[in-house]
C-alpha positions in Angstrom: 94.9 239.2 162.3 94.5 237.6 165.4 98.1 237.2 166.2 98.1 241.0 165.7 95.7 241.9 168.4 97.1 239.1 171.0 100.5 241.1 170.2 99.1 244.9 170.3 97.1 243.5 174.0 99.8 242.2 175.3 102.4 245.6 174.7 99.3 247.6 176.2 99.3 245.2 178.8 103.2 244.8 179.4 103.0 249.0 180.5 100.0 249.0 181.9 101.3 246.2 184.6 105.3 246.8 183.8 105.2 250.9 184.6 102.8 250.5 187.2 104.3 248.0 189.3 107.6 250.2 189.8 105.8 253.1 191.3 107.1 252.7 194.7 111.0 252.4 193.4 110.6 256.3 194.0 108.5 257.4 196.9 106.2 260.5 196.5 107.1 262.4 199.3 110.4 262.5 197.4 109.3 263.6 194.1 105.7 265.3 194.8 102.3 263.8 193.5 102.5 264.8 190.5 104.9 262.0 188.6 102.6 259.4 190.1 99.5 260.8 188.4 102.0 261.1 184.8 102.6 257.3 185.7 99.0 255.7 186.3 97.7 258.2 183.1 100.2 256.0 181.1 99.0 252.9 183.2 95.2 254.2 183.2 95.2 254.6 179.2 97.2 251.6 178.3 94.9 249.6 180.2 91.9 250.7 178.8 93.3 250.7 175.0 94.2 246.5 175.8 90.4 246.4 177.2 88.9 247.6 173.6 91.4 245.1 172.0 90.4 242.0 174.1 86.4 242.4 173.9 87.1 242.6 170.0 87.7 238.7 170.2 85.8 237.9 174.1 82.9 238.8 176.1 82.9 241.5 178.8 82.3 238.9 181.0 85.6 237.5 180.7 87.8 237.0 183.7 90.4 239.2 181.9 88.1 242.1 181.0 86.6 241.9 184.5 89.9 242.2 185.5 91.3 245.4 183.5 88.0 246.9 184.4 88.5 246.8 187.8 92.3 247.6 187.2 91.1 250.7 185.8 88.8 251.5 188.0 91.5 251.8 190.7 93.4 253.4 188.7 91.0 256.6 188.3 90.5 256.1 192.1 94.3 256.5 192.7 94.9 259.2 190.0 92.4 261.4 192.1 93.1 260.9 195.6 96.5 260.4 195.8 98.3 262.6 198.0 102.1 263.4 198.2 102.2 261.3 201.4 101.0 257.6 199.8 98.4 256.5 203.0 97.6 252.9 203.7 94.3 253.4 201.2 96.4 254.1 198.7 98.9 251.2 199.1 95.5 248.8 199.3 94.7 250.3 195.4 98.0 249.9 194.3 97.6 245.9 195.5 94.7 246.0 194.0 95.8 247.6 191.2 99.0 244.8 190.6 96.6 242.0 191.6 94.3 242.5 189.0 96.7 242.8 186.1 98.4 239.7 187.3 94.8 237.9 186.8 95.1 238.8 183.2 98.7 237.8 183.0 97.3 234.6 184.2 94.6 233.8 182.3 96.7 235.3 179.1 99.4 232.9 179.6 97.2 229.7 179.8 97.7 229.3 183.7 101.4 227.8 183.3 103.7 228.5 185.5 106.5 228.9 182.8 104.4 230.7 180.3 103.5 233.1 183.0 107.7 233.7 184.1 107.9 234.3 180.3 105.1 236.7 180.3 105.8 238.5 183.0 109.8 238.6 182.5 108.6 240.7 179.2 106.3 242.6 180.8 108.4 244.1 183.5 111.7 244.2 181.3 109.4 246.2 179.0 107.8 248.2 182.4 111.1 249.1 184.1 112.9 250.7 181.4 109.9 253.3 180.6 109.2 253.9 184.0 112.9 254.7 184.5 113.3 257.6 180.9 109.8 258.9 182.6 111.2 259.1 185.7 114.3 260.6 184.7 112.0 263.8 183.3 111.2 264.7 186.5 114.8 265.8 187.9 113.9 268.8 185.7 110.8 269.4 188.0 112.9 268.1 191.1 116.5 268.7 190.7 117.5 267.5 194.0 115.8 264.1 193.8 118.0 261.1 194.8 119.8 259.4 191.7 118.6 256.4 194.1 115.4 255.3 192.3 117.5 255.2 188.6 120.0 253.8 190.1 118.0 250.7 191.5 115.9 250.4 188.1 119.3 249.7 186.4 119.9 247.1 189.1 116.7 245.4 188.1 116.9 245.6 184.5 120.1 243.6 184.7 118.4 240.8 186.9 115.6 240.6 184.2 118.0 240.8 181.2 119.5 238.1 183.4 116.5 236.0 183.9 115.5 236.6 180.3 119.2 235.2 179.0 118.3 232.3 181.0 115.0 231.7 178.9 117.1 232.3 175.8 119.8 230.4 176.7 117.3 227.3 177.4 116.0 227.5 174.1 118.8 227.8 172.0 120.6 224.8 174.2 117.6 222.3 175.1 115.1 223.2 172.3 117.3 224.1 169.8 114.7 223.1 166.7 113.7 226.0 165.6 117.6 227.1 164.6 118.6 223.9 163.1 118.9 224.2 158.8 116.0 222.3 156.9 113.8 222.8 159.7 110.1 223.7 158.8 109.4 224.9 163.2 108.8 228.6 163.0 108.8 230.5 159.6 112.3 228.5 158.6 115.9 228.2 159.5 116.6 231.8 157.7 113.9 233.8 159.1 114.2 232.1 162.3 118.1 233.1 162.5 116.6 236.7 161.2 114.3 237.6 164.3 116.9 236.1 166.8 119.7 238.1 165.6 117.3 241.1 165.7 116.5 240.2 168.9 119.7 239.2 170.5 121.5 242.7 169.2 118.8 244.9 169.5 116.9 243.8 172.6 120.2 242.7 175.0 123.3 243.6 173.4 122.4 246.9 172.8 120.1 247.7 175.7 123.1 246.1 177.6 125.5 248.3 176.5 123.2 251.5 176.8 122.8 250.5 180.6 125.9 250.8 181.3 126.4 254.4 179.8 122.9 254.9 181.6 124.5 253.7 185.1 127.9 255.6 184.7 125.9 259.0 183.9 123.1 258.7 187.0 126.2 258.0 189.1 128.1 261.0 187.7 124.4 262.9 188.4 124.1 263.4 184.7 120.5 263.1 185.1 119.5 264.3 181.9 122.4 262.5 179.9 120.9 259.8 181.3 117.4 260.0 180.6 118.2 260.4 176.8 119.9 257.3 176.7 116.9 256.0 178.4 114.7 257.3 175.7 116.8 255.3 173.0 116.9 252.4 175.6 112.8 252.3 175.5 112.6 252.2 171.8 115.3 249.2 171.4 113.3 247.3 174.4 110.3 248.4 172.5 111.5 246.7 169.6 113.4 243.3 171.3 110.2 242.7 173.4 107.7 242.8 170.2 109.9 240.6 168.0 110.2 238.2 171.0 106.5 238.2 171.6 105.8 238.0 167.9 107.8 234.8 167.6 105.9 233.6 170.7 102.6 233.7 170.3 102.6 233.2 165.8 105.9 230.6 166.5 105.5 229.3 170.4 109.5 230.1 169.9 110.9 231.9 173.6 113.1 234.8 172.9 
């Protein structure tokens, strides 16, 4: 059971910090006020949800819940007085906004450094690829946006799919344990072989290969193509991300 609320915190968490922290990628003047306040209600709510799941198991005076409190907090702030035009008062929130969410990252991961690249690799894989099928809903509100902003979140899924193939690669090659037959790390060699297979095909290979129609069609302006790829993109990140994290925090296994 507790496995199951670390895991449920942590998703909330990963698009509370993940969709949030891509914001800027496209500017408001570009695409009206109105996306951002779509954006920080997914942010506002996530938050809030992985709040109610962390004082289950720790006080409210916590670092962490001190933290999504304050997050959210800003959050409201931001959802209210943000204009089209994003003024220096509002870039201070959104710093504030990030900087808080980071603290629970930190504390959530132990304080190690690795734990916390692992963490947040997840957690903005997870946030870039909802924040671009979201985004790409709104080229039906503004039809002559720039295909700029889903063009650069494709660019940095592809440098944290890199950076995540790294981690993998690491584990398969210098902790290799968990995959060797007769071995009693994890839940054993066959279920171990299970989740990564699931993982490896459904959170890389296929996400991978969805990218890539997703890149071709923003570049061809096919915005709406695009954004339902996206939308079957989210659920096989959805799906990669929780079976990684699963392993994680029930195995200590990196995914």
């Amino acid at each position: 059971m507790a496995e199951i609320k670390v895991l449920a915190e942590f998703f909330l968490l990963s698009l509370a910090l993940g969709v949030g922290f891509f914001t800027p990628l496209a500017r408001t003047e570009m695409t009206g006020v109105g996306l951002f306040k779509l954006l920080t209600t997914v942010c506002a709510v996530s938050a809030m949800i992985a709040l109610g799941i962390h004082l289950s198991y720790a006080p409210i005076t916590s670092p962490q819940a001190i933290a999504y409190f304050i997050a959210f907090v800003v959050m409201v702030l931001s959802y209210f007085f943000h204009r089209d035009q994003k003024t220096p008062a509002m870039w201070l929130l959104y710093l504030v906004q990030q900087f808080a969410l980071l603290t629970v990252v930190y504390f959530f991961q132990n304080q190690s450094g690795f734990l916390i690249a692992y963490g947040l690799s997840s957690i903005f894989f997870m946030g870039i690829v909802t924040y671009a099928m979201l985004l790409g809903h709104w080229y039906l509100v503004t039809p002559k946006l720039s295909t700029a902003p889903l063009e650069k979140s494709m660019l940095v899924l592809w440098a944290l799919g890199a950076f995540k193939l790294a981690i993998l690669t690491y584990t398969l090659v210098l902790d290799g344990k968990f995959f060797v037959e007769g071995t009693s790390f994890g839940a054993g060699y066959m279920f171990n072989w299970v989740m990564l297979t699931m993982r490896v095909g459904w959170g890389y290979l296929v996400v991978l290969i969805m990218s890539i129609f997703s890149w071709k069609l923003i570049r061809m302006r096919s915005t709406q193509s695009a954004t339902g790829v996206l939308y079957a993109m989210t659920f096989f990140v959805l799906v990669g991300e929780c079976v990684a994290m699963y392993m994680y925090f029930k195995y200590g296994m990196f995914l």
